[in-house]
PDB file with SEQRES, HELIX, SHEET and CRYST1 records, atoms N, CA, C and O in Angstrom:
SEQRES   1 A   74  UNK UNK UNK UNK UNK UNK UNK UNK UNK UNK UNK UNK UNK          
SEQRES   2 A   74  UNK UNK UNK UNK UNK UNK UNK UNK UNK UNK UNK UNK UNK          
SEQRES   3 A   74  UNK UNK UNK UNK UNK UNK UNK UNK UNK UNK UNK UNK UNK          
SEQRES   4 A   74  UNK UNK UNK UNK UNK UNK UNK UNK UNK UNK UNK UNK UNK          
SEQRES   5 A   74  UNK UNK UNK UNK UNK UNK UNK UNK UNK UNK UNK UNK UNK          
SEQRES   6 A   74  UNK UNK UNK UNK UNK UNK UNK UNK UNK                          
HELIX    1 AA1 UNK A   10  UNK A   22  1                                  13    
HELIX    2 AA2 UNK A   28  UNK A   34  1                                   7    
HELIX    3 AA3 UNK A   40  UNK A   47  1                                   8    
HELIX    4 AA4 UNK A   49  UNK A   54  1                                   6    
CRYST1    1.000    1.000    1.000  90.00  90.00  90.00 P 1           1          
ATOM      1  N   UNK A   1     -56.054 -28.910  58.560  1.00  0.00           N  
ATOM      2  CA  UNK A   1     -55.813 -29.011  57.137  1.00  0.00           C  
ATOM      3  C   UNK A   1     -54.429 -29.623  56.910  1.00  0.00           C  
ATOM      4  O   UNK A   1     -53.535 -29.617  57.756  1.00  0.00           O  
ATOM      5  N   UNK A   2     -54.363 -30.007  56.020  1.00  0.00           N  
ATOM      6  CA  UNK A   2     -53.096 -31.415  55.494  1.00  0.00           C  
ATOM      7  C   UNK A   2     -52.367 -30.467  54.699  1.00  0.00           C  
ATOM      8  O   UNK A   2     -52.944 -29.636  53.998  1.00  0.00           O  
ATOM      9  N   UNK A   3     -50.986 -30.574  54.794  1.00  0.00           N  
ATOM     10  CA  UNK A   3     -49.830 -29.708  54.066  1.00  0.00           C  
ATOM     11  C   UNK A   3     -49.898 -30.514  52.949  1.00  0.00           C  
ATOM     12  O   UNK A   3     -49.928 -31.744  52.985  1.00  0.00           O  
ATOM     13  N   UNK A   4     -49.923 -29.812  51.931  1.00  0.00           N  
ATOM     14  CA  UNK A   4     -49.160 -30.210  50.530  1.00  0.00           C  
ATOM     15  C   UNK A   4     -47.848 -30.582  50.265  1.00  0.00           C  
ATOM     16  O   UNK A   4     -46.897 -29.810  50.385  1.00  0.00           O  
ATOM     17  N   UNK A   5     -47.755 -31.897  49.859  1.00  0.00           N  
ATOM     18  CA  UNK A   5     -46.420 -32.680  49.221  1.00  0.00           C  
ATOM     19  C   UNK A   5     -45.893 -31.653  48.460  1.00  0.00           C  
ATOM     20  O   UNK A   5     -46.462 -31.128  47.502  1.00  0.00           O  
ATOM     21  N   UNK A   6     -44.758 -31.359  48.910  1.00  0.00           N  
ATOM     22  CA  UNK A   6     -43.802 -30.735  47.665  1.00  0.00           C  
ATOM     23  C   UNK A   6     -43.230 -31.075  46.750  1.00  0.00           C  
ATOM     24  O   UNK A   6     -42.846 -32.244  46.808  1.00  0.00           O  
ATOM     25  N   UNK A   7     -42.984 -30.526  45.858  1.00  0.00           N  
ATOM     26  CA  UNK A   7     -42.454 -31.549  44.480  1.00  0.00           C  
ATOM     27  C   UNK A   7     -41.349 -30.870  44.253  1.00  0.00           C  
ATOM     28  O   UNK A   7     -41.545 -29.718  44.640  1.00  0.00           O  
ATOM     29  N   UNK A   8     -40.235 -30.996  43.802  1.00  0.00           N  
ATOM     30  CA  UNK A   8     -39.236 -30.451  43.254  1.00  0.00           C  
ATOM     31  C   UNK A   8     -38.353 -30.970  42.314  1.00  0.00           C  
ATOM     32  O   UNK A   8     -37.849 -32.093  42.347  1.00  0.00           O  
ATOM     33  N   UNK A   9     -38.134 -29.843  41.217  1.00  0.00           N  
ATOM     34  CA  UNK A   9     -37.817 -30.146  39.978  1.00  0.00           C  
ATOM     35  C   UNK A   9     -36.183 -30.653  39.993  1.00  0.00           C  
ATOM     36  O   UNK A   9     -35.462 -30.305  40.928  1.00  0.00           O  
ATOM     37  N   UNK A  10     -35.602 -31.593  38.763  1.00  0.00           N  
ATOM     38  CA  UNK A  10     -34.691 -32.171  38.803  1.00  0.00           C  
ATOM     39  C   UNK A  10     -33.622 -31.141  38.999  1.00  0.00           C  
ATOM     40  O   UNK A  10     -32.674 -31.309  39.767  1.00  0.00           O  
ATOM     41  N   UNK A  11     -33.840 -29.908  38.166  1.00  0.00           N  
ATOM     42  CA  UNK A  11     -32.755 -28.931  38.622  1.00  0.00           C  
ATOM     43  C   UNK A  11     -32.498 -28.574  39.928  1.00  0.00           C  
ATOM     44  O   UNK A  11     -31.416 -28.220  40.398  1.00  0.00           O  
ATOM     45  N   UNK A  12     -33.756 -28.709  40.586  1.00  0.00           N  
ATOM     46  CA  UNK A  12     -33.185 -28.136  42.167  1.00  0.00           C  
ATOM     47  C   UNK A  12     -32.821 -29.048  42.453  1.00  0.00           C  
ATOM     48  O   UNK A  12     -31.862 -28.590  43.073  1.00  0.00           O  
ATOM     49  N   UNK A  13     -32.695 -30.351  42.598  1.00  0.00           N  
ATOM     50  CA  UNK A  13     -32.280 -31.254  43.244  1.00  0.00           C  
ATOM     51  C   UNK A  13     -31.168 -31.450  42.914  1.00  0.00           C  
ATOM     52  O   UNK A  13     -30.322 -31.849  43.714  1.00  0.00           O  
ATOM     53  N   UNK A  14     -30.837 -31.134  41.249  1.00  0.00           N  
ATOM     54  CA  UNK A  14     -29.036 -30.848  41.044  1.00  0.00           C  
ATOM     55  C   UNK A  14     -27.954 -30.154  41.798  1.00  0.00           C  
ATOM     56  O   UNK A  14     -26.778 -30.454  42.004  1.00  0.00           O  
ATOM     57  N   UNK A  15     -28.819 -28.960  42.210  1.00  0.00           N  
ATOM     58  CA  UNK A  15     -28.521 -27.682  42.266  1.00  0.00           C  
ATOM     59  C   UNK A  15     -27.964 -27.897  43.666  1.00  0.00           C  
ATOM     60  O   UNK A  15     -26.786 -27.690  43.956  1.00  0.00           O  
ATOM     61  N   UNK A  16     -29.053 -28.400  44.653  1.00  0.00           N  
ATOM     62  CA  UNK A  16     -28.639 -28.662  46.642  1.00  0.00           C  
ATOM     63  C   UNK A  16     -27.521 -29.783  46.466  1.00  0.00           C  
ATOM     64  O   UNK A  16     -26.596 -29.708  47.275  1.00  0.00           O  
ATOM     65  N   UNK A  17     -27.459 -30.978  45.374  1.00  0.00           N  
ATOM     66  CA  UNK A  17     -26.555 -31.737  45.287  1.00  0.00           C  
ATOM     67  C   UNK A  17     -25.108 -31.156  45.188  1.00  0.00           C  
ATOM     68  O   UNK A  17     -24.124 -31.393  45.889  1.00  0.00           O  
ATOM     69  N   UNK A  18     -25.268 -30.291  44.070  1.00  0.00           N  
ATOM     70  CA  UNK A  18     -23.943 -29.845  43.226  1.00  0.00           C  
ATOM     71  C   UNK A  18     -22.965 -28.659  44.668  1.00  0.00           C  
ATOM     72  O   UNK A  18     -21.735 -28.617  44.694  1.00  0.00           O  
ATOM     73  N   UNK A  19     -23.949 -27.762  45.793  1.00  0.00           N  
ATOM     74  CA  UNK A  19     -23.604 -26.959  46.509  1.00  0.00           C  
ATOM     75  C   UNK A  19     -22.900 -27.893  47.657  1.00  0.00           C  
ATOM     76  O   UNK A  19     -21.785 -27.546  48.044  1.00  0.00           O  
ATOM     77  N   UNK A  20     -23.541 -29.129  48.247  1.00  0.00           N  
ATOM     78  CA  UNK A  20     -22.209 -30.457  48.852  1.00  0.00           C  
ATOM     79  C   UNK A  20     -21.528 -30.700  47.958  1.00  0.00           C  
ATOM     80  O   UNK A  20     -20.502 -30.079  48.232  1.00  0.00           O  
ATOM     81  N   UNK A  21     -21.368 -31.197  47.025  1.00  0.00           N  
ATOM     82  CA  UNK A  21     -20.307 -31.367  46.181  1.00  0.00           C  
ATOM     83  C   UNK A  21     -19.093 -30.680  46.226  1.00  0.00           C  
ATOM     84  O   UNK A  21     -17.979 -31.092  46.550  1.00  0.00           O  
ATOM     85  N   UNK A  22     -19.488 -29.493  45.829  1.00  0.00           N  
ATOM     86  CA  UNK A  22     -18.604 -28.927  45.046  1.00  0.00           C  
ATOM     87  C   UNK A  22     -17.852 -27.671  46.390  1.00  0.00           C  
ATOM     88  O   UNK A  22     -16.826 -26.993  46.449  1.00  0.00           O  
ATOM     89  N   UNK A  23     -18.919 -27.874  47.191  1.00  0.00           N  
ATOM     90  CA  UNK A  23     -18.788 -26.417  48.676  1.00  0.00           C  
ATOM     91  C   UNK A  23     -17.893 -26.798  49.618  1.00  0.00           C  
ATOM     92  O   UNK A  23     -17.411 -27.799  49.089  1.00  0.00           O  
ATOM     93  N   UNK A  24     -17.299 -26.657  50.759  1.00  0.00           N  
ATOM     94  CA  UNK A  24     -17.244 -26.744  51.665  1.00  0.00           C  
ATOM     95  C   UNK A  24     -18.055 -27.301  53.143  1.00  0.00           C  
ATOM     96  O   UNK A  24     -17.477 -27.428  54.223  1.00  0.00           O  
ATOM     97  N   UNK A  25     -19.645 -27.614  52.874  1.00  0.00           N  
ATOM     98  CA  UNK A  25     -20.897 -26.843  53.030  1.00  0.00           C  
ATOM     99  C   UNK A  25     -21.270 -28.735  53.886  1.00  0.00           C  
ATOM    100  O   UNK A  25     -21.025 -29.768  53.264  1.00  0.00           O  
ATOM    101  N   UNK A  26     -21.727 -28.730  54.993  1.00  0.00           N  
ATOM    102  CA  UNK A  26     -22.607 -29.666  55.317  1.00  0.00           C  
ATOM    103  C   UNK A  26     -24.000 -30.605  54.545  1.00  0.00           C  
ATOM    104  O   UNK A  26     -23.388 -31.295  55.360  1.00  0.00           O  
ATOM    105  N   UNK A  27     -24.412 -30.851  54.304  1.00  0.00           N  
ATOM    106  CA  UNK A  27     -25.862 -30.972  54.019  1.00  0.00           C  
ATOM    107  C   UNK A  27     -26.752 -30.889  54.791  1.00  0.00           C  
ATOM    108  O   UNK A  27     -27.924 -30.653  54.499  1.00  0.00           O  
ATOM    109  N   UNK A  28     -26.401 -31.035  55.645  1.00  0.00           N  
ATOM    110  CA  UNK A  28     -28.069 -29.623  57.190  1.00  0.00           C  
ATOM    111  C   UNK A  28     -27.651 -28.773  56.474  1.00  0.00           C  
ATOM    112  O   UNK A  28     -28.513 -28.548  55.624  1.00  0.00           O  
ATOM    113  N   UNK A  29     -26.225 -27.754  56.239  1.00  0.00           N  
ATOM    114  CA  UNK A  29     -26.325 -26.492  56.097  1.00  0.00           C  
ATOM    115  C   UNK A  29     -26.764 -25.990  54.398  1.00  0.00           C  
ATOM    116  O   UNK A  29     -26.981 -24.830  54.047  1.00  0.00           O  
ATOM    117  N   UNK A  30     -26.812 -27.202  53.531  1.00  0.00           N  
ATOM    118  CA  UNK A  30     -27.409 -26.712  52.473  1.00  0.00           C  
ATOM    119  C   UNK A  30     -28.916 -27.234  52.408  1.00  0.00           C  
ATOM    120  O   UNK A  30     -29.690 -26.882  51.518  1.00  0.00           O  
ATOM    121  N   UNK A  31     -29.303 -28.240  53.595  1.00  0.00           N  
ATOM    122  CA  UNK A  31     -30.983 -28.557  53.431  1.00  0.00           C  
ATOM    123  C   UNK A  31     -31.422 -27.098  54.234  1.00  0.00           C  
ATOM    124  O   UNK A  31     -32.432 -26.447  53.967  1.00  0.00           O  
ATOM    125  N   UNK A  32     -30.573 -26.810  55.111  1.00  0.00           N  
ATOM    126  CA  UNK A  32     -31.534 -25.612  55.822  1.00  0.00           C  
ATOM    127  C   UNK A  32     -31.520 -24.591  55.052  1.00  0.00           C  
ATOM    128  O   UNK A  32     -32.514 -23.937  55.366  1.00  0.00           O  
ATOM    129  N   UNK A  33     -30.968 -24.071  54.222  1.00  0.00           N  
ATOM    130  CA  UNK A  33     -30.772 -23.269  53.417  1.00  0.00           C  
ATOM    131  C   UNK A  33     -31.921 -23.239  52.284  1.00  0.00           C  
ATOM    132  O   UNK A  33     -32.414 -22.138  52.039  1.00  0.00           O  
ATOM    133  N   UNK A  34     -32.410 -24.440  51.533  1.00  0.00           N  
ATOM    134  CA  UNK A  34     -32.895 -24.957  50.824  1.00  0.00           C  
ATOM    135  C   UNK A  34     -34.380 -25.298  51.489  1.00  0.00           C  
ATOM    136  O   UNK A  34     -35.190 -25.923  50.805  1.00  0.00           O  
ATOM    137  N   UNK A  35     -34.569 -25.064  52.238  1.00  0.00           N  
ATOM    138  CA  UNK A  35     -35.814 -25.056  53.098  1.00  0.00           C  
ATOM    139  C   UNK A  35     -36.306 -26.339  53.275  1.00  0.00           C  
ATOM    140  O   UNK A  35     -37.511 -26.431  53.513  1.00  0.00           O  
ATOM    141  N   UNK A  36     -35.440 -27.655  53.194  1.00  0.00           N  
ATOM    142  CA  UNK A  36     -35.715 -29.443  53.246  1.00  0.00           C  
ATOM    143  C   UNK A  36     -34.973 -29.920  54.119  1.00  0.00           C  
ATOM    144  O   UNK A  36     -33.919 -29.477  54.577  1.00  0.00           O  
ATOM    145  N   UNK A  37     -35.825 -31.312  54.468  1.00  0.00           N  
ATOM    146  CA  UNK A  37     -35.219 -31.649  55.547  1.00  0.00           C  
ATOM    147  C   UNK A  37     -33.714 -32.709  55.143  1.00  0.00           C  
ATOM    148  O   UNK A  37     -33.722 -33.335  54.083  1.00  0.00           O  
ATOM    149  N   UNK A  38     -32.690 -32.787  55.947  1.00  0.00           N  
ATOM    150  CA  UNK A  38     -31.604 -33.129  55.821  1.00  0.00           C  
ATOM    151  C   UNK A  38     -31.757 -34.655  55.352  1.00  0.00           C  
ATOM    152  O   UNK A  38     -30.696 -35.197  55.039  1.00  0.00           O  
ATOM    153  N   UNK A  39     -32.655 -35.248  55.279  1.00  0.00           N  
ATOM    154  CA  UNK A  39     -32.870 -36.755  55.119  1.00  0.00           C  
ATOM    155  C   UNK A  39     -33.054 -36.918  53.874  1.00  0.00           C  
ATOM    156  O   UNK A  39     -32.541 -37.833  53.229  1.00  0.00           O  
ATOM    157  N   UNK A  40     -34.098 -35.709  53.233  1.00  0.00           N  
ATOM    158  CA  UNK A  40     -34.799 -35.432  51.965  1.00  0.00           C  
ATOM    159  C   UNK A  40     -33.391 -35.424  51.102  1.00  0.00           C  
ATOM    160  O   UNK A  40     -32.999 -36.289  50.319  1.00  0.00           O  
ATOM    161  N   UNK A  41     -32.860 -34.405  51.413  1.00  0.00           N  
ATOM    162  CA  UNK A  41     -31.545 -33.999  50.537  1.00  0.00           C  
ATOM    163  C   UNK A  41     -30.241 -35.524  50.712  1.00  0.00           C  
ATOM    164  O   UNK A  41     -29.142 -35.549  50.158  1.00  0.00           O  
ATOM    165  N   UNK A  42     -30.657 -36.319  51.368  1.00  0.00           N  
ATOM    166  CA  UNK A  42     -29.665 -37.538  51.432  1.00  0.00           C  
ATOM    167  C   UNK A  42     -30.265 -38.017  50.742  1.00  0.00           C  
ATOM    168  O   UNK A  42     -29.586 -38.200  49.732  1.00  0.00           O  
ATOM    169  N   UNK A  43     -31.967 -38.668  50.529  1.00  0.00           N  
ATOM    170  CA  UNK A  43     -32.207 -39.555  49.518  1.00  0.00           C  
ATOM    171  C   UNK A  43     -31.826 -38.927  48.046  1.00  0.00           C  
ATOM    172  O   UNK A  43     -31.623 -39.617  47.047  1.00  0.00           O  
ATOM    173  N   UNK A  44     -31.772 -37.596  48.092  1.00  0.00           N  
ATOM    174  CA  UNK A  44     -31.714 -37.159  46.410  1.00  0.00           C  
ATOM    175  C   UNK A  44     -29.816 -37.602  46.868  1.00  0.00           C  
ATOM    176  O   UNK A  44     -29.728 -38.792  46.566  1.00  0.00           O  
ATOM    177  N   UNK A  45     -28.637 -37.203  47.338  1.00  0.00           N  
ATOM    178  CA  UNK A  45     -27.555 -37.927  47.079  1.00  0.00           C  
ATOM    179  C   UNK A  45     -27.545 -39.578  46.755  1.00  0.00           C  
ATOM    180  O   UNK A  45     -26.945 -40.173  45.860  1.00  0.00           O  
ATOM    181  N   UNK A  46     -28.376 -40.070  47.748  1.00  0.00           N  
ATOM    182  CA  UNK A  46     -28.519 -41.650  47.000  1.00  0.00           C  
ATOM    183  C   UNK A  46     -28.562 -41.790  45.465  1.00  0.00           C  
ATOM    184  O   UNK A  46     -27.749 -42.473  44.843  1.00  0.00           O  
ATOM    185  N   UNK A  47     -29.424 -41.194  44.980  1.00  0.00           N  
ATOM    186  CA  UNK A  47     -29.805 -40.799  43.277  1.00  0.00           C  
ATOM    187  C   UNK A  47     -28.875 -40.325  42.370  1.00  0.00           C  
ATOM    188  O   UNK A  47     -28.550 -40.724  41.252  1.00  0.00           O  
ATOM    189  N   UNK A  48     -28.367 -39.045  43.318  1.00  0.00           N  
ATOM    190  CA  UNK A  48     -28.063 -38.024  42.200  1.00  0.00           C  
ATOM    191  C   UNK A  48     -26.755 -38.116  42.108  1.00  0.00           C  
ATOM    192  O   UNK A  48     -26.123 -38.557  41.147  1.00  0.00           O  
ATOM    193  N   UNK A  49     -26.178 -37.539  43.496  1.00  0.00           N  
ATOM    194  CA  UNK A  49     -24.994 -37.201  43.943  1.00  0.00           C  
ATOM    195  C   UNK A  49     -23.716 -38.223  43.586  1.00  0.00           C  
ATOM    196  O   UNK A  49     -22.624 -37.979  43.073  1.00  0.00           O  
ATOM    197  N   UNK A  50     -24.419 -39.698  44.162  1.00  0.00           N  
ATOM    198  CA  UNK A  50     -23.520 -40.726  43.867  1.00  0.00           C  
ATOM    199  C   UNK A  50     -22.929 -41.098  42.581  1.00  0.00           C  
ATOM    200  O   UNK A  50     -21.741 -41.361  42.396  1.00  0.00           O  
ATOM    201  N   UNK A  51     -24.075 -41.096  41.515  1.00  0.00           N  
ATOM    202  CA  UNK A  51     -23.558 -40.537  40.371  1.00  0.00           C  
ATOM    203  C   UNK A  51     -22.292 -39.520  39.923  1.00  0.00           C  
ATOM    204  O   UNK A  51     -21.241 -39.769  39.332  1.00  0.00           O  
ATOM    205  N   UNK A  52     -22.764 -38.448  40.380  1.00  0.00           N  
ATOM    206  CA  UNK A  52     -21.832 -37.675  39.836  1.00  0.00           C  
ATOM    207  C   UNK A  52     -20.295 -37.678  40.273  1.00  0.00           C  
ATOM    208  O   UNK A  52     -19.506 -36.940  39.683  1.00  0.00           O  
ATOM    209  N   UNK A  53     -19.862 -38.540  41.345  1.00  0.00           N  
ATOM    210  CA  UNK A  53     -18.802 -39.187  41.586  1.00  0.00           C  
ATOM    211  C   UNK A  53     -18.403 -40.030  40.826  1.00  0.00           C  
ATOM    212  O   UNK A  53     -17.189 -40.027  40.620  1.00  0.00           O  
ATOM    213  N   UNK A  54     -19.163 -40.966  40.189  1.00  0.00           N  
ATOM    214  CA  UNK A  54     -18.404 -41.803  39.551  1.00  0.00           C  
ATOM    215  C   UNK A  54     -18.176 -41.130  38.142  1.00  0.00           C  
ATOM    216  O   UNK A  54     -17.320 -41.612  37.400  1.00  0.00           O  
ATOM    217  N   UNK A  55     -18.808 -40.188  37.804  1.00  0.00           N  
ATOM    218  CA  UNK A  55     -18.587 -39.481  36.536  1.00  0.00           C  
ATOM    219  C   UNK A  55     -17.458 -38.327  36.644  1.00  0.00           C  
ATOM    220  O   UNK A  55     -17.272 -37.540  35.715  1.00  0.00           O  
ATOM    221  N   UNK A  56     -16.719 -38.286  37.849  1.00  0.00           N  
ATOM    222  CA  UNK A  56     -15.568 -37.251  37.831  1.00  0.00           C  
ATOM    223  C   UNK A  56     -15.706 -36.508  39.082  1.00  0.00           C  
ATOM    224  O   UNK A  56     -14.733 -35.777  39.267  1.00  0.00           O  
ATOM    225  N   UNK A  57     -16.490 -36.457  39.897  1.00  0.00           N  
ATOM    226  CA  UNK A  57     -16.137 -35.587  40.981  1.00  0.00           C  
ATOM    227  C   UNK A  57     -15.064 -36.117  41.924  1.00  0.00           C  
ATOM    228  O   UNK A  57     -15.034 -37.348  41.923  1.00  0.00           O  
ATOM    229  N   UNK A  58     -14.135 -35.514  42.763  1.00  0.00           N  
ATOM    230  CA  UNK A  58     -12.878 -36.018  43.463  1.00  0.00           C  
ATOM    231  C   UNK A  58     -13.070 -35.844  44.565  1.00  0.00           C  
ATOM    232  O   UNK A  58     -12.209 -35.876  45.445  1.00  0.00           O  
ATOM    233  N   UNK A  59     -14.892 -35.508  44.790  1.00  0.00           N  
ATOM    234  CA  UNK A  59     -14.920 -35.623  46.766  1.00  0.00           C  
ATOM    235  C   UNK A  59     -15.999 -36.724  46.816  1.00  0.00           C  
ATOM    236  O   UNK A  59     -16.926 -36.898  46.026  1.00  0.00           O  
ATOM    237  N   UNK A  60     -15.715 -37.342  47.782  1.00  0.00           N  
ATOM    238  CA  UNK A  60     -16.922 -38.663  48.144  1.00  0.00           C  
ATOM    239  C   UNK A  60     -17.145 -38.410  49.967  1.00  0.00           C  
ATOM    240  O   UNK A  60     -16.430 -37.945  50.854  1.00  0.00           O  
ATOM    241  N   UNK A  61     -18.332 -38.910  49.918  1.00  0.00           N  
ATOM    242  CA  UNK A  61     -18.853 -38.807  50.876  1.00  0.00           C  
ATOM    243  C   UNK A  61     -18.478 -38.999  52.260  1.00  0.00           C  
ATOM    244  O   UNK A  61     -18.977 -38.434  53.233  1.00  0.00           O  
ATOM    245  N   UNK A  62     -17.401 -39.989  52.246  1.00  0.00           N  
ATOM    246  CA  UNK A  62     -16.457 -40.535  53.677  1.00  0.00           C  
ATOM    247  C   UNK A  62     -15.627 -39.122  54.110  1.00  0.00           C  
ATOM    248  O   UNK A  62     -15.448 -38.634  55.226  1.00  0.00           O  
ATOM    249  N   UNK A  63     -15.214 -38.687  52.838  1.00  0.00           N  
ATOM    250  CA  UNK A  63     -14.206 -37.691  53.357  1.00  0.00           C  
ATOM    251  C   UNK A  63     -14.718 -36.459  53.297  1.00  0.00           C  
ATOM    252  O   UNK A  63     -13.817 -35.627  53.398  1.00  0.00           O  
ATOM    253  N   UNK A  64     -16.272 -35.763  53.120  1.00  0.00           N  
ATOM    254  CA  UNK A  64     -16.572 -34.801  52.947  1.00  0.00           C  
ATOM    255  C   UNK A  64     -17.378 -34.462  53.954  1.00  0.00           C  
ATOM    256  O   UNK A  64     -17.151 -33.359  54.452  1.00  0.00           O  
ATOM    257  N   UNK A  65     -18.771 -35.460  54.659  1.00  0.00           N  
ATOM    258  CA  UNK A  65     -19.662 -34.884  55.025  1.00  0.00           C  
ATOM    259  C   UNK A  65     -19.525 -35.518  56.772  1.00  0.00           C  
ATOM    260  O   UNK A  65     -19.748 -36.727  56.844  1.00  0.00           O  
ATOM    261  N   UNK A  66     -19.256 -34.957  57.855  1.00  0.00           N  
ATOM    262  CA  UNK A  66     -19.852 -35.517  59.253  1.00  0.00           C  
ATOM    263  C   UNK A  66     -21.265 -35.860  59.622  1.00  0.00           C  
ATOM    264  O   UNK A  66     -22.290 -35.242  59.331  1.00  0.00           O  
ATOM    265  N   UNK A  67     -21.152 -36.747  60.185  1.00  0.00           N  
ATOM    266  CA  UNK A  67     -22.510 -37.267  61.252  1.00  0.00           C  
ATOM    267  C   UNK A  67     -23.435 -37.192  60.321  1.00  0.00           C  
ATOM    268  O   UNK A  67     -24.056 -36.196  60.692  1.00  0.00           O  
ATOM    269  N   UNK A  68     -24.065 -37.649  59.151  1.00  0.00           N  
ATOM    270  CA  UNK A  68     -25.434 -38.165  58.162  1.00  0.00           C  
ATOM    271  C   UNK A  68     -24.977 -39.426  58.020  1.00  0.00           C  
ATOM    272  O   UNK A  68     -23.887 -39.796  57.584  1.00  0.00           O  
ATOM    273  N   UNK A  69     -25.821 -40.012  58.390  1.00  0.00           N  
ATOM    274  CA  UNK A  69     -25.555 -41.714  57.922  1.00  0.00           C  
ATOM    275  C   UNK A  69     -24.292 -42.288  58.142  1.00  0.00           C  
ATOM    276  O   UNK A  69     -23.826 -42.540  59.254  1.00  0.00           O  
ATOM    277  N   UNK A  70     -23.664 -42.521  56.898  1.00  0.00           N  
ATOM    278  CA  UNK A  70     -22.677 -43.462  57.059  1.00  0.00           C  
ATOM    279  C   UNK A  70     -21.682 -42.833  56.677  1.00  0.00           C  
ATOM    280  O   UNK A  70     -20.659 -43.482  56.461  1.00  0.00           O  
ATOM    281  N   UNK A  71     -21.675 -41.067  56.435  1.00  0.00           N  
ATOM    282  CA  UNK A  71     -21.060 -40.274  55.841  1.00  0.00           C  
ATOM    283  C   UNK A  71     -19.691 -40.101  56.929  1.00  0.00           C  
ATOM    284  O   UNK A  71     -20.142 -39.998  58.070  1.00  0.00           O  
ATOM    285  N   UNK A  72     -18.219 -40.039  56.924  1.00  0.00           N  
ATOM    286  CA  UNK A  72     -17.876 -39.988  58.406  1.00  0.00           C  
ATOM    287  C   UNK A  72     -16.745 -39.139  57.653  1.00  0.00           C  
ATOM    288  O   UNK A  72     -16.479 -39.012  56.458  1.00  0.00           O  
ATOM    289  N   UNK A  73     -16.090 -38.517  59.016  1.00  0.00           N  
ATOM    290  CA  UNK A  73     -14.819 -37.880  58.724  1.00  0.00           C  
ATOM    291  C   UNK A  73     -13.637 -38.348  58.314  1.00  0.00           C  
ATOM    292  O   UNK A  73     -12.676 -37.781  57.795  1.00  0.00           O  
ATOM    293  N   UNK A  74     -13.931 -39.981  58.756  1.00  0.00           N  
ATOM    294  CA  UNK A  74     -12.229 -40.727  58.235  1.00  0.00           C  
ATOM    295  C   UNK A  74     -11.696 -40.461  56.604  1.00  0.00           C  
ATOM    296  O   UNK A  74     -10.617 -40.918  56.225  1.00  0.00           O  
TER     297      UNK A  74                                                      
END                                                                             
């Protein structure tokens, strides 16, 4: 039997965004948390997250997140 596509509402996807943002927090450690896979929660930063940087947040992705993509410690 075939798993069902999950859907998830714009708030949650705010919500796993806003906890990198605003946390201390990896994104494995808020997809595992969040029960999604770490890739899932990068395409919603493509969307969401990036946004909310240019609207005022003062952490970006170079200096926040290790080893996802292109995300780096420099």
């Amino acid at each position: 039997m075939r798993r069902r596509r999950r859907q998830f509402s714009p708030e949650f996807k705010e919500e796993a965004i806003r906890m990198v943002l605003e946390g201390d927090r990896t994104v494995a450690s808020v997809a595992r948390e969040f029960d999604i896979n770490a890739s899932t929660l990068g395409s919603w930063w493509t969307g969401i997250g990036s946004r909310a940087l240019r609207t005022g947040s003062s952490r970006s992705p170079g200096r926040t997140r290790r080893g996802f993509g292109s995300w780096s410690t420099a």
